[in-house]
C-alpha positions in Angstrom: 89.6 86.0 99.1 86.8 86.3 101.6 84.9 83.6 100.7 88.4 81.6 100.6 89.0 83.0 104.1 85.0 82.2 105.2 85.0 78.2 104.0 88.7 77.8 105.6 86.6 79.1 108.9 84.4 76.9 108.7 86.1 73.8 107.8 88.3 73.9 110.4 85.6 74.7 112.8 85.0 70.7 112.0 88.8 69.6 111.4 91.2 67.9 114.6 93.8 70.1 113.4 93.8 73.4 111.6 97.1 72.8 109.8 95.4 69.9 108.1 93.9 72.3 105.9 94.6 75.1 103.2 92.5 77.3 100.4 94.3 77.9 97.5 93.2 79.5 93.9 95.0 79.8 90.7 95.7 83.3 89.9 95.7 84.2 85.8 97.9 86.5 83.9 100.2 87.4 81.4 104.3 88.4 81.7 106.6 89.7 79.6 110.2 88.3 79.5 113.0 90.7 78.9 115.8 89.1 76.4 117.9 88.5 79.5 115.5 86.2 80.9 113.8 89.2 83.2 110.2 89.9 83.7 109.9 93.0 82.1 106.0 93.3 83.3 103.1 91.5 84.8 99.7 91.7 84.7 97.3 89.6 86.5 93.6 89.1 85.3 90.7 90.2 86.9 92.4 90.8 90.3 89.2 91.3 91.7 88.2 87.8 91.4 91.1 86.5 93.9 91.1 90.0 95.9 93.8 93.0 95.2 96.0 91.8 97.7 96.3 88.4 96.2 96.8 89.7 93.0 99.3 92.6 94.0 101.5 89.7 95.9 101.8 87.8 92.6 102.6 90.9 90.2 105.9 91.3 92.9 106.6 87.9 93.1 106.7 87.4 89.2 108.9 90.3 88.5 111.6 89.1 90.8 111.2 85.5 88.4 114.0 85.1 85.7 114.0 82.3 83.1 116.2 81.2 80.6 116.2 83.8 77.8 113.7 83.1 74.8 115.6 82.1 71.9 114.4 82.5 68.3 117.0 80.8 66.0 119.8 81.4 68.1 118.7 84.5 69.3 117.4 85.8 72.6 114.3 87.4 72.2 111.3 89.4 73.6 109.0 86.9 74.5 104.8 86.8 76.5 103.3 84.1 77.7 100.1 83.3 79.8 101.2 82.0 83.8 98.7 80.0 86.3 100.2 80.3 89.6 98.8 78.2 93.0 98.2 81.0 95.6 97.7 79.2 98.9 96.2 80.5 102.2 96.7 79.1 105.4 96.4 79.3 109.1 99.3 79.3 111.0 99.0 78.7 115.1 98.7 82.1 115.7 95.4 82.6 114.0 97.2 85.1 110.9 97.3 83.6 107.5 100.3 82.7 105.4 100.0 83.0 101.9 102.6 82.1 99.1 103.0 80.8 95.8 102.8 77.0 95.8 103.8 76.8 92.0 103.1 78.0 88.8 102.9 77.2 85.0 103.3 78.5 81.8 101.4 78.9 78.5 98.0 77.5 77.3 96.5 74.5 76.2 96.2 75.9 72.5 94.7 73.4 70.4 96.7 75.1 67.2 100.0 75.0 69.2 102.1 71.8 67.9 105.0 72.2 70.2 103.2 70.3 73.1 100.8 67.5 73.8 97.1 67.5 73.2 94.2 65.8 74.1 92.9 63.4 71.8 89.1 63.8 70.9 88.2 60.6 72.0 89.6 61.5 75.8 86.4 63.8 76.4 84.5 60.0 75.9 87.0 58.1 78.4 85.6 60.3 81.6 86.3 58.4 85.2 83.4 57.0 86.8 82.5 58.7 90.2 83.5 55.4 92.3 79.8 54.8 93.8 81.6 54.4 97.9 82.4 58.2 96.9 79.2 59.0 96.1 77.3 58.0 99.1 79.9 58.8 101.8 79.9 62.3 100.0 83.4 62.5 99.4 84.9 65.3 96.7 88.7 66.0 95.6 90.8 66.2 92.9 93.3 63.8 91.6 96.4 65.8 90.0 98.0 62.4 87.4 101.4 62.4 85.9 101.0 60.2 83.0 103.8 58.9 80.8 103.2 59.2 76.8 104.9 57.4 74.0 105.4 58.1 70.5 102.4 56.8 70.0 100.4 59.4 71.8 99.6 56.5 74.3 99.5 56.2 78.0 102.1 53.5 78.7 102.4 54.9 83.3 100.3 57.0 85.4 100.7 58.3 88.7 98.5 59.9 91.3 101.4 62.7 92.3 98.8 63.9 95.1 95.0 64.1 96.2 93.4 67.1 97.5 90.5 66.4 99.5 87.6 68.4 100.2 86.4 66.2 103.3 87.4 66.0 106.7 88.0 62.3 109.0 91.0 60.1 110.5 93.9 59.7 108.6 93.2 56.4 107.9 89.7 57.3 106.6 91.3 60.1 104.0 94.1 57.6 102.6 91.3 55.4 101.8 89.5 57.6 99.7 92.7 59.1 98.2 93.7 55.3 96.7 89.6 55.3 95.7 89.8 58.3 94.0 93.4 57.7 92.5 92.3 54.1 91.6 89.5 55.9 89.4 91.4 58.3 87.8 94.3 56.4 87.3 92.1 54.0 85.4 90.7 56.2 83.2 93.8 57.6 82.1 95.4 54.4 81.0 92.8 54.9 78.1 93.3 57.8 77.2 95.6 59.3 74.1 97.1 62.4 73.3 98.2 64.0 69.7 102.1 64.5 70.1 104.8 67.0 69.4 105.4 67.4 65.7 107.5 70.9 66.0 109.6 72.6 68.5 112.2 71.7 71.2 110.0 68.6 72.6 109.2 67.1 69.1 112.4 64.5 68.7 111.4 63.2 72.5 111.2 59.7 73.0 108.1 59.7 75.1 106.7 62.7 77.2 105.2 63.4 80.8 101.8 65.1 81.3 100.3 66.4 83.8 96.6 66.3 84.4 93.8 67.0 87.1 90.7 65.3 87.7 88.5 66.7 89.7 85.4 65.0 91.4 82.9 67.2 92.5 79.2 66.4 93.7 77.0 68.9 92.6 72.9 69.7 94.4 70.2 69.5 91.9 68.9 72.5 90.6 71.4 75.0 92.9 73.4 77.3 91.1 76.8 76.5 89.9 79.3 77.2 92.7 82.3 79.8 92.2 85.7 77.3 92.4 88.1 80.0 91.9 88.9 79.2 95.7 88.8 75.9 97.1 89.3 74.8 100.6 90.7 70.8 101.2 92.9 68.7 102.9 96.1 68.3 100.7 97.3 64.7 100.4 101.4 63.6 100.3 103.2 64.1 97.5 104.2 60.9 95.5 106.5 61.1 92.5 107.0 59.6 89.6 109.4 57.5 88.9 110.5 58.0 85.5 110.5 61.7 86.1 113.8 63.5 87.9 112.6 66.7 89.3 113.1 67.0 92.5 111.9 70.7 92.7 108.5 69.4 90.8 106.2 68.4 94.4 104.1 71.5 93.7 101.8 69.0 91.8 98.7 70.6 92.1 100.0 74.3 90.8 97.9 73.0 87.4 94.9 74.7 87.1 91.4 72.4 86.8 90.6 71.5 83.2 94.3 72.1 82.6 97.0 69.7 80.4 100.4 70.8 81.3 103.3 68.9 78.7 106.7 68.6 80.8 109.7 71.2 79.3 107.1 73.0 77.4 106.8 77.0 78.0 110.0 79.3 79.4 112.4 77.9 81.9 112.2 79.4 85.5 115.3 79.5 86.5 116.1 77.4 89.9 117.5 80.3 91.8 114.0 82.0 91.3 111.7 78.8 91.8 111.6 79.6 95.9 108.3 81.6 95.2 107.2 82.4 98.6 
């Protein structure tokens, strides 16, 4: 959380405005839902990593969460699942830092698990290209992509939801290299393919939305690998998608980097619990 609070410093140290700008990490952990629907316990990993007070504010938050109970056939159930919550930090005018829960998520991207989407193998060939303007104007962000699948495990719409950058300039500059940076990714993913549901409550679906972030990062030769867990950028408008009606879902970057998130997969939060912060 110090380094988090550190690189905010200093980027607004260079920014016209210091509510342009906000750190945010994605905090770990495992819950336990009672069979009303209830967080019976939370545990968040490695609290250390985000800072004891981070990870103490998401243990109370998640207990007061409730979900739709678990049901295994027909039956409520005990159930545990893995959440990714988007912690975000930032200044307010006073100089103190506000910090809540910008969204969370559900479950992991088990390979074994045939209840949600999957990359296909070929995907980890289809990579964007680092648009070369980005390159030498230095410019780093990540791209979070709603794409639309059919039952062919193909990518038939995809839409940059939002673009977090991790420069500073005009307005007019940063819109430009969100649409380069979209443009890339968006290209990309109209190649890619995923392996569908074949069991489970998303299985008889039509088509499917998923939910994926690219992230471009410029790394220095030879220096050691920097520590992401918090990031510090300029988040870009929300812009949904049009085939998908959720109007509570503008938390689009609460998916974790390296992350595939499959629409109406994992325990339902209920609404009257969704304010999380």
């Amino acid at each position: 959380m110090l380094g988090a609070l550190l690189a905010m410093a200093a980027m607004t140290a260079q920014a016209a405005t210091r509510q342009d700008i906000e750190s945010s990490a994605v905090v770990n952990g495992t819950i336990v839902l009672a069979q009303d629907g209830t967080v019976q316990s939370a545990v968040v990993d490695n609290p250390a990593k985000y800072g004891q007070s981070i990870a103490n504010f998401v243990h109370d938050t998640a207990m007061h969460w409730r979900f739709q109970p678990v049901l295994q056939d027909g039956q409520p159930v005990l159930a545990k699942t893995s959440m990714h919550a988007r912690v975000v930090l930032k200044q307010k005018p006073d100089g103190n830092f506000e910090v809540r829960i910008k969204g969370v998520t559900f479950g992991d991207d088990d390979p074994n698990d045939t209840s949600t989407l999957h990359n296909s193998p070929l995907n980890k060939k289809l990579v964007p290209d680092y648009p070369m303007v980005a390159i030498k104007e230095r410019v780093q962000g990540t791209v979070y992509l709603a794409l639309h699948v059919d039952r062919s495990g193909h990518v038939t719409d995809a839409v940059a939801l939002q673009v977090n950058l991790g420069v500073l300039g005009q307005e007019n500059t940063l819109k430009r290299y969100r649409e380069i940076l979209a443009r890339s990714a968006r290209q990309a993913a109209s190649r890619w393919t995923y392996e569908i549901p074949t069991t489970g409550k998303l299985a008889q679906q039509d088509s499917w939305t998923v939910r994926v972030p690219v992230t471009y990062n410029l790394n220095v030769w030879g220096a050691p690998k920097p520590d992401h867990t918090w990031q510090t950028y300029v988040p870009g408008p929300y812009t949904p998608a049009p085939w998908v009606d959720r109007p509570d879902a503008d938390a689009a970057d609460a998916i974790a980097d390296g992350t595939v998130q499959t629409d109406g997969a994992g325990p339902t939060l209920l609404p009257a619990a969704s304010n999380h912060g």
